[in-house]
C-alpha positions in Angstrom: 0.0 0.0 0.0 1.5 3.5 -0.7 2.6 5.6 1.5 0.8 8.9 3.1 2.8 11.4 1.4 2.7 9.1 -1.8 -1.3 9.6 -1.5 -1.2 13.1 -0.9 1.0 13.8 -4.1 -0.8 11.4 -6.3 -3.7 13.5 -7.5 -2.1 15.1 -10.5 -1.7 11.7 -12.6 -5.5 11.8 -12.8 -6.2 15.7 -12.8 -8.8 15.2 -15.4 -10.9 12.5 -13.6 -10.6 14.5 -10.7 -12.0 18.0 -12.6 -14.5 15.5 -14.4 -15.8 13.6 -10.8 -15.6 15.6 -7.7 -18.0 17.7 -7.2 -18.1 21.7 -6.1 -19.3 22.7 -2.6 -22.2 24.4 -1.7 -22.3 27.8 -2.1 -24.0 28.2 1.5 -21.4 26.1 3.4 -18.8 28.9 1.2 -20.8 31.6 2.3 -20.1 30.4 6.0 -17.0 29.7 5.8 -15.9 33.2 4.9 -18.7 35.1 6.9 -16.4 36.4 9.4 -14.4 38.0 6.9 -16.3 40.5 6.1 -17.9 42.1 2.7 -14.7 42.5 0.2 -12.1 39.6 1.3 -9.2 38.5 -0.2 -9.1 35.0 0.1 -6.4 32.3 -0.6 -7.5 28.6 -1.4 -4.6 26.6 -0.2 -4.4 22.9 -2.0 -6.8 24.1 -4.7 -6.2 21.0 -7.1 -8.6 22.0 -10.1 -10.2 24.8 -8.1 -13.3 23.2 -7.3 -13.4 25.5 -4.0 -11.7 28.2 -5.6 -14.8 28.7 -8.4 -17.4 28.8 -5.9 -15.7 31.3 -3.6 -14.7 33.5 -6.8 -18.7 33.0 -7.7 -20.5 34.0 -4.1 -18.4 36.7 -4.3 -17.5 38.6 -7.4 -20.3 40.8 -7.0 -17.9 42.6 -4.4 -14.3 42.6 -6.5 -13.0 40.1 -4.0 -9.7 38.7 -4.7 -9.1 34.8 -5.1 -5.8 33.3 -4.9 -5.1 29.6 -5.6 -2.7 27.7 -4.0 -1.5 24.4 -5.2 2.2 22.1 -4.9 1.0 20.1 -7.9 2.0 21.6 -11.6 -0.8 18.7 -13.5 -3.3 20.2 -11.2 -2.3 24.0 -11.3 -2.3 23.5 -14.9 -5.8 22.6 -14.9 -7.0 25.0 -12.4 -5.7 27.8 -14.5 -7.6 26.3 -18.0 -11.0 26.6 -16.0 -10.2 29.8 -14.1 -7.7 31.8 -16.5 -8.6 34.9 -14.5 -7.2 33.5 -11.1 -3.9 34.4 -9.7 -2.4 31.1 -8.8 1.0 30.1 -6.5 3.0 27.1 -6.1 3.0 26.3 -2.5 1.3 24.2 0.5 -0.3 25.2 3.9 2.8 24.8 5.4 5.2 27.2 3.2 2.7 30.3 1.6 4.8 33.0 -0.6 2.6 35.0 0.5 3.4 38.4 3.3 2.7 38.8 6.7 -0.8 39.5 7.1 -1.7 40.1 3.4 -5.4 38.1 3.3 -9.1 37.8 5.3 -9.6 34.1 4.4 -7.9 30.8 4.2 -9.7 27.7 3.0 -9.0 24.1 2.2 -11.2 22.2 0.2 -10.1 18.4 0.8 -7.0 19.0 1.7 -7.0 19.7 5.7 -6.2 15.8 6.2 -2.9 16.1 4.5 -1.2 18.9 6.3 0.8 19.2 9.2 -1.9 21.1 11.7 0.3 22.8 13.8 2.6 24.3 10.7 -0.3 24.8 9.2 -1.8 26.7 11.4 1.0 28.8 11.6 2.0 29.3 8.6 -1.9 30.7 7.8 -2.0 32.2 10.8 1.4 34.4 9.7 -0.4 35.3 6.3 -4.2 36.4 7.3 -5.0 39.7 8.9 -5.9 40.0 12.9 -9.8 38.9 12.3 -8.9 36.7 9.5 -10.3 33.6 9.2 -9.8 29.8 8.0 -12.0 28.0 6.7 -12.0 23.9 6.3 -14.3 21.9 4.3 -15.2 18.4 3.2 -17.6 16.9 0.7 -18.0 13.5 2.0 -20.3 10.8 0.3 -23.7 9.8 2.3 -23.1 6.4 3.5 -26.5 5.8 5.0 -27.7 5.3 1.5 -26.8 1.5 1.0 -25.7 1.6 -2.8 -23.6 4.3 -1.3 -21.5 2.2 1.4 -21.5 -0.8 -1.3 -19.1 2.3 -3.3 -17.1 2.8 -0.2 -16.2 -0.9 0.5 -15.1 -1.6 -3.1 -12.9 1.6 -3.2 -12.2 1.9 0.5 -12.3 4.6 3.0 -10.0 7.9 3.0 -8.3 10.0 5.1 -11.2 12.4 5.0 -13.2 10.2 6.0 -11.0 8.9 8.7 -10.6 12.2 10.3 -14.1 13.0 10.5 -15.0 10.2 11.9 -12.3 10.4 14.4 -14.0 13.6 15.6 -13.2 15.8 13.1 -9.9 18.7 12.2 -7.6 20.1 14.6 -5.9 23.5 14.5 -2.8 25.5 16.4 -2.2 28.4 17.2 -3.1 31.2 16.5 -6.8 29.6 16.4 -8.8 28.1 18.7 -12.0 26.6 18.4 -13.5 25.6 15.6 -17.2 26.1 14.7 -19.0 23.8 12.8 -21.7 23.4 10.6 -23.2 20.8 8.0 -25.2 20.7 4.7 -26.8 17.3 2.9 -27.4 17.6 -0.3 -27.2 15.5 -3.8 -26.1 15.9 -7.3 -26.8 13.7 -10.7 -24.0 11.8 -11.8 -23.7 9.4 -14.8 -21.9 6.3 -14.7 -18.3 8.2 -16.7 -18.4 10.9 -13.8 -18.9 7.9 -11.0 -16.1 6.1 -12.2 -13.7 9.4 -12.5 -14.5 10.1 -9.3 -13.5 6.6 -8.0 -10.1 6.6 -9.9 -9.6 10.8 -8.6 -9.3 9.0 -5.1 -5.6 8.9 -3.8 -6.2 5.0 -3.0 -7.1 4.3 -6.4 -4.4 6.5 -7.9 -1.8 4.8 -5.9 -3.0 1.3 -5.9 -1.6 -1.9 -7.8 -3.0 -2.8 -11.5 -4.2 -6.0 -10.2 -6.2 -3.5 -7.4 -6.8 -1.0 -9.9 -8.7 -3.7 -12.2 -10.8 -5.4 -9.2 -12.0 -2.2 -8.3 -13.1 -1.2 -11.6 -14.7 -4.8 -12.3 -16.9 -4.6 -8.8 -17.8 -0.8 -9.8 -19.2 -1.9 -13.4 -21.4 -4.5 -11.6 -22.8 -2.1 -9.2 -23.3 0.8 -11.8 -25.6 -1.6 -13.8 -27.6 -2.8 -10.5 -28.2 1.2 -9.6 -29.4 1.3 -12.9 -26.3 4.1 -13.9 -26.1 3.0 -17.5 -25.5 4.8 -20.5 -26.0 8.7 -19.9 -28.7 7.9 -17.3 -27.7 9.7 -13.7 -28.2 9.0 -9.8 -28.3 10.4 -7.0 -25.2 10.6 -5.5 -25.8 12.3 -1.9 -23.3 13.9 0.2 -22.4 15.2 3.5 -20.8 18.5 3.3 -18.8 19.2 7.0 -17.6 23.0 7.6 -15.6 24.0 9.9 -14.1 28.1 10.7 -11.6 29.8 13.4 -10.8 33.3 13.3 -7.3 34.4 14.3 -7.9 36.8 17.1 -7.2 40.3 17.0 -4.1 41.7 19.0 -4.6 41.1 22.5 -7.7 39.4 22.0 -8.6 35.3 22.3 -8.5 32.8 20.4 -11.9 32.4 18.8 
C-alpha cells in the first residue's frame, strides 16, 4: 500500500478525472465559511487542485471585486485550475510554506486537503499570512453512506483519510486559532456512470493502488453501476455530506476564537 505522502501527491496523474468527478461545494457552506471575513475579502484557497473551492468562492463573491488566490504544490493540477479559471492568480506552494506576506489576506480555505497537512505548521504558517480577524475556513464533501448503494461504493474503493478524520472527531488546529465552529449541509447531485467512475479513480487509493487493485475495483464498480441502474448517460443520486468548519485568528490582544 502506498505511502501517506505518496497519496497526498498522487492527485495530478488523474487531474482530469478529478475535474471530471468531484464535485463543487455548496455555495452556502462557502458563504459560512468566509462570513467572518467580512464584505470584500481577499481569500487564498490553499491545496486548490482543479479549483473546485476556488470557483465557488470566486462565484458568491465577485459581486464585491474580491480577490481569489489559488494555492496548489502540484504543476498537472495547477495547470488545470488555470484552464478553467484563467482569471485566477495562482501560486506554487502548501499550507505549510505560503509566498505569500505577513498579514496580506481575510480568508484561508482548504477544500479536501486539511487531512494532508501538518496542523500545527499549518496553522502557523496561515496564521502568519491572514490579517488580525482573519479567518480559515476547512471543508469536506464526504459521500452519504447511510444510503446503501452508497457504502456498497465505499467498501469496493475503500475509505479515505477524510473520512477517517471526521469520523475520528473531526480537524484540529494550532495556534493562533482556537476553536472551531462547525456546521453541516446534505445535499445530492446527478452523476452518470463516466463521472462515478472518475471520481472513484480521482481518489488517492485508487491513484496509488496496484493494477491488479486498480482492475478489481473497476470490475466490482461496473457491476454495481448496472444494479443502480447508472447505465449509459442515465444519472443518480449521488448524496453527500458536506462538513464546515471556521476559526478566526484573534485580533491583537484578544482570544482565540
Amino acid at each position: 500500500m502506498a505511502t501517506r505522502d505518496e497519496m497526498a501527491n498522487s492527485f495530478g496523474a488523474e487531474a482530469a478525472a478529478y475535474e471530471e468527478g468531484r464535485p463543487g461545494y455548496p455555495a452556502e457552506a462557502v458563504a459560512w465559511l468566509l462570513e467572518p471575513a467580512g464584505a470584500h475579502p481577499r481569500v487564498v484557497d490553499i491545496g486548490a487542485g482543479t479549483g473546485k473551492l476556488t470557483r465557488v468562492v470566486a462565484e458568491i463573491t465577485a459581486e464585491h471585486g474580491t480577490d481569489v488566490i489559488a494555492v496548489e504544490p502540484d504543476a498537472a493540477m495547477l495547470d488545470a485550475l488555470r484552464n478553467a479559471l484563467p482569471g485566477i492568480q495562482t501560486l506554487v506552494g502548501t499550507a505549510e510554506h505560503l509566498a505569500l506576506p505577513d498579514e496580506s489576506a481575510d480568508a484561508a480555505v482548504l477544500g479536501q486537503a486539511w487531512h494532508w497537512v501538518d496542523p500545527v505548521a499549518a496553522s502557523a504558517e496561515i496564521g502568519r499570512v491572514l490579517r488580525p480577524g482573519g479567518v480559515l475556513g476547512l471543508v469536506w464533501n464526504i459521500r452519504d453512506e447511510s444510503v446503501p448503494w452508497v457504502a456498497r461504493l465505499t467498501e469496493i474503493t475503500k475509505g479515505s483519510h477524510a473520512e477517517q478524520l471526521l469520523a475520528d472527531g473531526g480537524p484540529e488546529v494550532a495556534a493562533p486559532f482556537g476553536e472551531l465552529a462547525s456546521r453541516t449541509w446534505h445535499w445530492a447531485r446527478p452523476i452518470t456512470r463516466a463521472a462515478l467512475m472518475a471520481m472513484v479513480h480521482s481518489r488517492s487509493y485508487v491513484i496509488t493502488a496496484t493494477p491488479e487493485e486498480r482492475a478489481r475495483i473497476d470490475r466490482e464498480l461496473e457491476v454495481l453501476f448496472d444494479d443502480i441502474g447508472a447505465t449509459g448517460d442515465a444519472t443518480v443520486s449521488l448524496p453527500y455530506v458536506t462538513y464546515a468548519f471556521r476559526a478566526v485568528k484573534p485580533e491583537a490582544g484578544g482570544a482565540a476564537r
